[in-house]
C-alpha positions as CSV (number, residue, x, y, z in Angstrom):
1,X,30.5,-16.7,2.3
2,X,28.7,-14.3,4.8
3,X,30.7,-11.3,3.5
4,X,29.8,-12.4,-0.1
5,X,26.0,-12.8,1.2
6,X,26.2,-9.4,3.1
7,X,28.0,-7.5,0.3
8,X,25.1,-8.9,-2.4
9,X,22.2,-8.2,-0.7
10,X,23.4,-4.5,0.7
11,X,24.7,-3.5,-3.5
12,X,21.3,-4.9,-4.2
13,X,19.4,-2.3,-2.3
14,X,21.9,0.6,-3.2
15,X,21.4,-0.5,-7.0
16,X,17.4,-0.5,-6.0
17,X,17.5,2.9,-4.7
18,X,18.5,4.2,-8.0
19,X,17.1,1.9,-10.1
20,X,13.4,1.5,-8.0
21,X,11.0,0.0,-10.2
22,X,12.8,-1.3,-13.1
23,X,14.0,-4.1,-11.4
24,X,11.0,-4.8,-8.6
25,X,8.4,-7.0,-8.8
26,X,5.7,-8.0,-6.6
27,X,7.0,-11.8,-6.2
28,X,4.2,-13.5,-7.9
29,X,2.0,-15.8,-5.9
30,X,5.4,-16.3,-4.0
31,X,5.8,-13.1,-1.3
32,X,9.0,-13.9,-0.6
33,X,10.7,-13.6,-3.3
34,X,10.2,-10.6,-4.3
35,X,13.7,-8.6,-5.0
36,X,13.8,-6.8,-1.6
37,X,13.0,-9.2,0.8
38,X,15.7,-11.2,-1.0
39,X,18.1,-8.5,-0.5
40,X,17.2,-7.7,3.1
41,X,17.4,-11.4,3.9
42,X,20.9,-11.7,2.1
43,X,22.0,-8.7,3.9
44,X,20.8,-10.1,7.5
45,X,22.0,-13.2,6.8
46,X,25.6,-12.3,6.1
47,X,25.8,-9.6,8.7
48,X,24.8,-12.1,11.3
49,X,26.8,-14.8,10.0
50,X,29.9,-12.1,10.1
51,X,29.3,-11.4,13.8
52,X,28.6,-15.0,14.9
53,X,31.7,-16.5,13.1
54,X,34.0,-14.1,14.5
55,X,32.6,-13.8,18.1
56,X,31.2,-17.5,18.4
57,X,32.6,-19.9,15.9
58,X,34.7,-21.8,17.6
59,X,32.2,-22.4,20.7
60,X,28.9,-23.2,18.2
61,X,30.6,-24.6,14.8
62,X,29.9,-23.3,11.6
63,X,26.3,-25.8,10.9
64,X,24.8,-23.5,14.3
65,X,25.9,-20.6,12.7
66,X,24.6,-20.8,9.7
67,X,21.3,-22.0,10.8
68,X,21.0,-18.8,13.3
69,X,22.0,-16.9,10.5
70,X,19.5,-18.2,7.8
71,X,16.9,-17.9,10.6
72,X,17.8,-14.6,11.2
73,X,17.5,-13.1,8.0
74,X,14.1,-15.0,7.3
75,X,12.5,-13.2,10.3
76,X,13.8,-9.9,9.6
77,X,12.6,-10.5,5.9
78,X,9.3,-11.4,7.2
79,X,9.0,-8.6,9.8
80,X,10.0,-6.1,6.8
81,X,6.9,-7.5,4.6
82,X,4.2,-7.7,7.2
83,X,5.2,-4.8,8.7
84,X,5.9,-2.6,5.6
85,X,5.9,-3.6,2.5
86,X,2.2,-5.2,2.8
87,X,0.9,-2.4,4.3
88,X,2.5,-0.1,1.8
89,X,0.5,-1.9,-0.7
90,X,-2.4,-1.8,0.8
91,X,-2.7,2.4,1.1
92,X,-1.1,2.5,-2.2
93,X,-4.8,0.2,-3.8
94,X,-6.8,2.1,-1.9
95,X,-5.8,5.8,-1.4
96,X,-7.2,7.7,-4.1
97,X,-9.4,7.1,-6.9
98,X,-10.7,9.1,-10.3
99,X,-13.4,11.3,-9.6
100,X,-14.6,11.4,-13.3
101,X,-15.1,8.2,-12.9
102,X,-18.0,8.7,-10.7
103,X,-19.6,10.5,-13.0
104,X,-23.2,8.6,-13.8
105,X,-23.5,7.0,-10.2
106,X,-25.9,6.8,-8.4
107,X,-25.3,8.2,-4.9
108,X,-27.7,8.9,-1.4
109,X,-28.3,12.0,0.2
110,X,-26.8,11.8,3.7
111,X,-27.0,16.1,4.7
112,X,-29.9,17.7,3.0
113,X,-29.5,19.9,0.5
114,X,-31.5,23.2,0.5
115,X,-32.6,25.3,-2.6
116,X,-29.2,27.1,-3.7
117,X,-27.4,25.6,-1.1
118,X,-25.2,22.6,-0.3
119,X,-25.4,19.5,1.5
120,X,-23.3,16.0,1.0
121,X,-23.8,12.6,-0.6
122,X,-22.3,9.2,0.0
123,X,-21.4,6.6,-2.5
124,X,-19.0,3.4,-3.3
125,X,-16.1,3.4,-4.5
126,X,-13.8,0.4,-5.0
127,X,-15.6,-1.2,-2.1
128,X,-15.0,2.1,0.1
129,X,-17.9,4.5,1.2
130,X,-17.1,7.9,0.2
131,X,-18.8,11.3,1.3
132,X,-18.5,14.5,-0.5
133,X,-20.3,18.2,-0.4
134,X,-22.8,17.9,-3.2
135,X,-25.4,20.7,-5.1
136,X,-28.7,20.4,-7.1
137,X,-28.2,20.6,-10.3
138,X,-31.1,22.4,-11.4
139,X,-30.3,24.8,-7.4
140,X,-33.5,22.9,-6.2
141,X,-34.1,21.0,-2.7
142,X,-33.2,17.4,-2.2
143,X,-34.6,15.7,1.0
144,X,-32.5,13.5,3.4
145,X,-32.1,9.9,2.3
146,X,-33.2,10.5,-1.8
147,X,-31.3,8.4,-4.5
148,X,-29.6,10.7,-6.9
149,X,-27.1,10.4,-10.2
150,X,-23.9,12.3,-10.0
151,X,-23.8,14.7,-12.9
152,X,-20.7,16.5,-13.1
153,X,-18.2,17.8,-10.5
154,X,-16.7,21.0,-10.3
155,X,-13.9,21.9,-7.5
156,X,-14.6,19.6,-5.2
157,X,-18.4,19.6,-5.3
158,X,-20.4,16.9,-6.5
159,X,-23.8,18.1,-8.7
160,X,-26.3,15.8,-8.6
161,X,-29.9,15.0,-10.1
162,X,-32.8,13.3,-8.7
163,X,-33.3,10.4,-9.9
């Protein structure tokens, strides 16, 4: 059984190495079952219950085995989805987002920016405050603290209108 259960879960991350995400999925409301924490906990489960039964068997009986071994794969499972997966998902929501999209927003002057020059504006983004090097639009002065509309961007410089 523990070889079955070891052999299962391990093919199961080889075939998701190849495969990735045609055969994932996030688990639904139910984190735990999503495909690899099955497979990790399959594959902890039998390689535990492989050691125990031939080191300890005789000494702790096949019920204390299996319960150390279910145990054991449910805390490594766990481990592996607060540890990685959930953080993993986490950077991957929040890392990046479309600057075109910010086009139209309205954003503060947080570095003054002189006649022909540059300064930098702050604005929100997907509930994160984000700062960027910004121009006048028209190459005039905008004062410290002023409420401006992001007009276009070009490279990576914000141009901006008062408002």
């Amino acid at each position: 059984m523990y070889v079955i259960m070891f052999g299962v879960g391990l093919g199961f991350i080889l075939i998701s190495l190849v495969l990735g995400a045609v055969i994932d999925s996030d688990g639904g409301p139910f984190a735990i079952l999503q495909p690899k924490l099955i497979a990790v906990f399959l594959t902890v489960t039998g390689g535990v219950g492989m050691i125990l039964s031939t080191r300890v068997y005789g000494v702790l009986g096949a019920g204390i085995v299996l319960t150390i071994s279910v145990l054991g794969g449910l805390f490594i499972a766990g481990i592996i989805n607060r540890l990685v997966i959930i953080p993993l998902h986490k950077a991957q929501n929040t890392s990046s987002f479309d600057k075109q999209a910010t086009i139209g927003q309205i954003a503060k002057i947080i570095s003054p920016i002189p006649q022909g020059g540059y300064g930098k504006i702050k604005f929100s983004v997907s509930g994160s405050i984000v700062t960027s090097p910004a121009k006048s639009e028209d190459g005039g002065e905008i004062k410290n603290g002023e409420s401006v509309d992001i007009v276009y961007i070009e490279g990576g410089t914000y141009f901006v209108r008062r408002k």
